[in-house]
ChimeraX commands (.cxc) that place a marker at each C-alpha (Angstrom):
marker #1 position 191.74,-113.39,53.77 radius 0.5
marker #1 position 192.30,-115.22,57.13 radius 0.5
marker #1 position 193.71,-113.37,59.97 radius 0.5
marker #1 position 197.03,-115.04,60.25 radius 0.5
marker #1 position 197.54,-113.89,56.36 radius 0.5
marker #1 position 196.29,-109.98,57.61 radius 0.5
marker #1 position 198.58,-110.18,60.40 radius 0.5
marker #1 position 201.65,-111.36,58.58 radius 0.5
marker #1 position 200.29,-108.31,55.68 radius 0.5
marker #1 position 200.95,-105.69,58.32 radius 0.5
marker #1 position 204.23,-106.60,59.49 radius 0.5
marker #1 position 205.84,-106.72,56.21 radius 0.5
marker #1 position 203.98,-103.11,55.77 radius 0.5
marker #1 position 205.53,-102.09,58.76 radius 0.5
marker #1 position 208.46,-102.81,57.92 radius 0.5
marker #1 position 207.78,-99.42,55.66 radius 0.5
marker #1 position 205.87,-97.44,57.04 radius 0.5
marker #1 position 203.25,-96.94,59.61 radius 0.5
marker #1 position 199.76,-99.62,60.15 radius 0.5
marker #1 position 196.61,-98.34,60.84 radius 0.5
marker #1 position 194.24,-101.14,60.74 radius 0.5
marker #1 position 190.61,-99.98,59.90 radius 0.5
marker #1 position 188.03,-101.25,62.16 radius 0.5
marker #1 position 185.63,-102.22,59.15 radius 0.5
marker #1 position 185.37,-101.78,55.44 radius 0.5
marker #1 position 183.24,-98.44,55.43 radius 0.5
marker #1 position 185.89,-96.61,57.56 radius 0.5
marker #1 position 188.61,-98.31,55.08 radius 0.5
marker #1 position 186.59,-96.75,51.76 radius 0.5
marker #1 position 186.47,-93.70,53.62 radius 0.5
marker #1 position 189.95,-93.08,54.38 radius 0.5
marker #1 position 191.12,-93.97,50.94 radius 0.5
marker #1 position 188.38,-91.68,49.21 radius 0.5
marker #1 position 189.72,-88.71,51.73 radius 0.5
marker #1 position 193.23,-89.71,50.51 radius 0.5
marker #1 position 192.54,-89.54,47.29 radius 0.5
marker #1 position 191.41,-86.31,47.45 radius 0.5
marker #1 position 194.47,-85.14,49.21 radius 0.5
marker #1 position 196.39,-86.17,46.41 radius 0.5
marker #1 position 193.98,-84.65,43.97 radius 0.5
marker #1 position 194.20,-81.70,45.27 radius 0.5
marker #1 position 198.08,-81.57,45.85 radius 0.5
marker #1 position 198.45,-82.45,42.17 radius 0.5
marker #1 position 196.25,-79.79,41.27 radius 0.5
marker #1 position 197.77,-76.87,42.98 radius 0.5
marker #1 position 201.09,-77.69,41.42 radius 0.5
marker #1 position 199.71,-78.10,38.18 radius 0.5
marker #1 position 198.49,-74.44,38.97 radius 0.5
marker #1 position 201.49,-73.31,40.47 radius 0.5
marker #1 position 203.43,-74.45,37.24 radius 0.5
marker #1 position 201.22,-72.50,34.84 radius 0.5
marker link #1:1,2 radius 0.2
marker link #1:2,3 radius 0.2
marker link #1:3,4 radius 0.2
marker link #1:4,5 radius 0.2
marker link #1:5,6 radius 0.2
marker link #1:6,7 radius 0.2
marker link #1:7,8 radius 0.2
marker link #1:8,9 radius 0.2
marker link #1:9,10 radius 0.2
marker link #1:10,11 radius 0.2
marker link #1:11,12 radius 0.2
marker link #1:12,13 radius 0.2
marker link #1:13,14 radius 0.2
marker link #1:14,15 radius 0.2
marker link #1:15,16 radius 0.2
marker link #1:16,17 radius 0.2
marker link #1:17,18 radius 0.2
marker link #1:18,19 radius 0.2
marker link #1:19,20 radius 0.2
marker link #1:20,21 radius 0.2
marker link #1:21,22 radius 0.2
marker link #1:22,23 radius 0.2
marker link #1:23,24 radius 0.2
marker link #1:24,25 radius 0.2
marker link #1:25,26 radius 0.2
marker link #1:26,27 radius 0.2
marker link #1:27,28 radius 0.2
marker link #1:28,29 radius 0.2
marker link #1:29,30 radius 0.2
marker link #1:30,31 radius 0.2
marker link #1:31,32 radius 0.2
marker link #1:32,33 radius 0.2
marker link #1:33,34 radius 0.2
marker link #1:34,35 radius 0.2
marker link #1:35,36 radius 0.2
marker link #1:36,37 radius 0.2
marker link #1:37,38 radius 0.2
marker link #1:38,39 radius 0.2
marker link #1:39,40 radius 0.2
marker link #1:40,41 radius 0.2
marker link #1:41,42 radius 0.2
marker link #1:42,43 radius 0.2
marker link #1:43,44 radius 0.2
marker link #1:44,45 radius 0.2
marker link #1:45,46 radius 0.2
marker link #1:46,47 radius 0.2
marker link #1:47,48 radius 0.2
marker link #1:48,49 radius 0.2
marker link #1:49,50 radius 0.2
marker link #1:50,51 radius 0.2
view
C-alpha cells in the first residue's frame, strides 16, 4: 500500500473515530492481540454475569 493510499485510509477513519498510526507491524499485531483480549474478556464476564 503506498503512502498516499495510507494517508487518504486514515482520514476517511477519522472521520469516525480516532487514528493511531502504529510505528511498525509488530507494535500493530500487538495492539490488536491486546484488543482482542479486551473483548474476550468483556464478553466473558457478561456471559458470566448472565448465568
Amino acid at each position: 500500500m503506498d503512502v498516499k493510499t495510507i494517508y487518504m485510509l486514515c482520514r476517511v477513519y477519522r472521520l469516525v473515530t480516532t487514528v493511531y498510526r502504529a510505528p511498525d507491524i509488530r507494535t500493530a499485531e500487538a495492539a490488536k492481540v491486546i484488543e482482542n483480549i479486551q473483548r474476550d474478556l468483556n464478553i466473558a464476564l457478561v456471559n458470566k454475569l448472565l448465568i
